[in-house]
N, C-alpha and C positions, 0 to 999 in steps of 0.2 A: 935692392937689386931685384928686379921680375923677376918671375919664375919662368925656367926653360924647359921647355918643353919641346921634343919630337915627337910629328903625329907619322906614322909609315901606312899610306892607305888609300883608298880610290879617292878619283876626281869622277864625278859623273855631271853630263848636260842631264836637269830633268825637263820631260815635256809633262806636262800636269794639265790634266784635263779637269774641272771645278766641276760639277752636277749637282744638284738636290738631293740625289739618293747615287749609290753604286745600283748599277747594273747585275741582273740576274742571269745568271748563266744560258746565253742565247740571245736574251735581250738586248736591243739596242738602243741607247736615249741620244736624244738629240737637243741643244739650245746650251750646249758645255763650252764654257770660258777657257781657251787653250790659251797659257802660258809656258817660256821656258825660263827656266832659274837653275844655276849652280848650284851641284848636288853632291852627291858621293858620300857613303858613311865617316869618311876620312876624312875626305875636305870640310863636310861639317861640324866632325869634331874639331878640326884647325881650329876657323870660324869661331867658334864655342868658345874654346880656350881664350884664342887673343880678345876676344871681346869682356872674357871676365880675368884681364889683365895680366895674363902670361905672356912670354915672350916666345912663338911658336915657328919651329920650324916642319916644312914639311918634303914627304918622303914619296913620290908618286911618279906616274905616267902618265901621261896625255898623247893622244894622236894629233898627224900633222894636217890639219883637218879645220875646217869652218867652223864646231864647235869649238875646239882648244878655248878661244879667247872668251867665251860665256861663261867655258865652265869653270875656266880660272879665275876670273872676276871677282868671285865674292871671295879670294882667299887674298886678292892681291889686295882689296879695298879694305882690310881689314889689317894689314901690315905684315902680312906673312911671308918669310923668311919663304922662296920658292927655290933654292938655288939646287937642291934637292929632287927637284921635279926633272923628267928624262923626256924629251918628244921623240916617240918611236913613226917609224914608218910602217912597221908591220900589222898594225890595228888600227882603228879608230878610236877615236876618244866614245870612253865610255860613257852611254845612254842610259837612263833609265823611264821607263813609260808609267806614268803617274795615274789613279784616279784615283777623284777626292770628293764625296760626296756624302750629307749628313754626320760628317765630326769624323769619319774613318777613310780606310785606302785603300787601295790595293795597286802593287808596285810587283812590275816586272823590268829585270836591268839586264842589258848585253855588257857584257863586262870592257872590252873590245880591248884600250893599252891597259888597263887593270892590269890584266894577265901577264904584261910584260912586268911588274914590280919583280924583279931580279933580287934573291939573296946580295951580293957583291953593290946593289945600289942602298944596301943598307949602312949609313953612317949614323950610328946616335951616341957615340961617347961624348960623356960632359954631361948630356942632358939631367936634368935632374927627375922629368919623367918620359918615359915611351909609351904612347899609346897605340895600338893597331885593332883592327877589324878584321872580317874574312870575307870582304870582297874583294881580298887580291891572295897569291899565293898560300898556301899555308908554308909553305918551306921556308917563305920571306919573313913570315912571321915567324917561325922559329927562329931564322936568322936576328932580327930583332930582339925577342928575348934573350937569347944567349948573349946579343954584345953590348945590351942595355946596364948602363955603369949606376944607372938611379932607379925609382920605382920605375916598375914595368906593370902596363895595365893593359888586357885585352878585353875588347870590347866582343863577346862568340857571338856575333850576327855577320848573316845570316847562318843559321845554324847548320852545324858542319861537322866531321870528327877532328881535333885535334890531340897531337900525340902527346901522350904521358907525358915525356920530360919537359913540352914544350910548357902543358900546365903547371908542371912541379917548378919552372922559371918564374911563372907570374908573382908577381905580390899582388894585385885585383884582378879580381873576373867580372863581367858584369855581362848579365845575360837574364833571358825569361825563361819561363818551363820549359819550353819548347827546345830550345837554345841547350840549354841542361842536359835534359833529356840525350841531346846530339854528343854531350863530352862525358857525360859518365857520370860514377860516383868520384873520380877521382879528382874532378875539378874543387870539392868542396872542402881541401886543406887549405888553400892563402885565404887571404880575404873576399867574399864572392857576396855581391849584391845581386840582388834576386828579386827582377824587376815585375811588378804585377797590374802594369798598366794604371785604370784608375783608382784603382784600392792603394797605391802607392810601393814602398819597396821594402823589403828586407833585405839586413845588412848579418852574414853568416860570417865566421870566423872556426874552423876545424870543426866548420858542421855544424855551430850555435850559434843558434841567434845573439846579436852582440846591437843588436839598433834595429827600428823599425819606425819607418815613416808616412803616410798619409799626403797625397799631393793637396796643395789650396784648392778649392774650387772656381775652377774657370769653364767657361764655355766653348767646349773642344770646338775647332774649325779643320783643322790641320794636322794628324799627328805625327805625319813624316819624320821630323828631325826631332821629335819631343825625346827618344829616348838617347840621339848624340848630345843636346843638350845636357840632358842627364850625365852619359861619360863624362862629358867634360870637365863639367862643376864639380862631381864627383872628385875627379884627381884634383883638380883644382884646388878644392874645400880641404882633401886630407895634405893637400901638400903647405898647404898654410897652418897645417897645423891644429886647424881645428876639431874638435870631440868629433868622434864617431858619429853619434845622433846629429852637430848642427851640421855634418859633412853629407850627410844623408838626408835630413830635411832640405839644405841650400840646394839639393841635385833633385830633387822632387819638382820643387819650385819652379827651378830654371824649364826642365821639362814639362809643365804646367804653362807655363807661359809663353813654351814654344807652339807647344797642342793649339793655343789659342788665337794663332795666327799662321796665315795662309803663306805657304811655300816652306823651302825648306830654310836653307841661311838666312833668306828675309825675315824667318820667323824667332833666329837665335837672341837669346836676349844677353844684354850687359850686365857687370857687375851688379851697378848700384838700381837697375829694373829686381834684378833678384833682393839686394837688400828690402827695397820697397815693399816685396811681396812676402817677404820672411817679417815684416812689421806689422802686416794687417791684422 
């Protein structure tokens, strides 16, 4: 039987603009490849998941709007359970403006129906995990935690303050220093991976180190969705059961292989891509 999984979390259109290098503050380049591609930290964790063979359902909002159908696209092509998804009128579907130049980014998001992700549109009993992000409410997300019946895993980006009890709920955290820095000392009781980009991750358990991994070497293009990738697998790999360490090399991996291709969903990789690259 797959693994079930709810993901509670944005949908974003992104517009991506490709360059040679990122732009210096004032500066402006010209000859940049504009595409748009299905985004959102949420919907790309979906993505992630169903592609390395969970059964995902997902928890969101989308505006009633010309985007909606883009940015849904890569959740639907993928087999994701949408019945969970709200069309508000009150916002638009939430944008995010991409630039991608020389292996790195930089991302600004208008959050637009993000915002409306509602405590009361939270259903995840049954699931066997809940994932959320903090591009939409935090209050949703506490909602979530609290009515999460199986692991509950929060992804703290973008970084933010979340409340004490909402943490003391979590079984995984997964976040970078920065990210950390935003939730305290007290996020470092459950299990808290502690992502460090290309140096790879550490995997903390009541503050100790308990696993530490090293990404493959690939030739970054992209790293938009390398660290959803990572959530993903991450829950994915502990929910299967496997070791600490190969639950944390497979979520390196996957995000390694995200890095090294352009866009964000377009860039998620499958199960047996990750097998591949955990054999090299």
């Amino acid at each position: 039987m797959p693994l079930r999984i709810t993901v509670v979390g944005s949908i974003n259109l992104d517009v991506v603009a490709f360059t040679e290098r990122l732009p210096q503050p004032g500066e402006t380049l010209t000859d940049a490849e504009l595409e748009r591609v299905p985004g959102g930290k949420g919907a790309n964790q979906a993505v992630a998941a169903a592609r390395l063979g969970a059964e995902v359902r997902f928890v969101g909002c989308v505006g009633d709007d010309e985007h909606r159908a883009l940015a849904l696209a890569g959740l639907e092509e993928a087999g994701v359970d949408l019945s969970g998804v709200r069309v508000v009128d009150e916002e638009p579907t939430g944008v995010a403006l991409i630039l991608v130049g020389g292996g790195e980014n930089q991302i600004v998001v208008a959050p637009g129906a993000n915002r409306r992700v509602a405590p009361e549109d939270v259903e995840v009993e049954g699931a066997d995990a809940v994932l959320c992000q903090l591009e939409i409410p935090v209050e949703t997300v506490s909602a979530a935690a609290e009515r999460a019946t199986g692991m509950f895993c929060l992804n703290a980006a973008p970084a933010r303050p979340v409340p004490a009890e909402t943490l003391a709920r979590c079984d995984v955290i997964v976040a970078n220093s920065f990210e950390l820095d935003a939730l305290g000392s007290s996020a470092l009781g459950p299990l808290f991976a502690l992502t460090l980009g290309a140096d790879g991750a550490l995997l903390l358990e009541g503050g100790e180190e308990v696993a530490r991994a090293t990404p493959p070497q690939v030739e970054a293009v992209d790293g938009t969705a390398a660290g959803d990738a990572f959530c993903a697998c991450l829950v994915v790999s502990l929910l299967e059961e496997r070791s600490r360490e190969e639950a944390l090399r497979r979520a390196c991996a996957a995000g390694a292989l995200a890095a090294s291709r352009p866009g964000a969903q377009p860039s998620l990789p499958t199960a047996a891509e990750v097998d591949a690259m955990m054999a090299r």
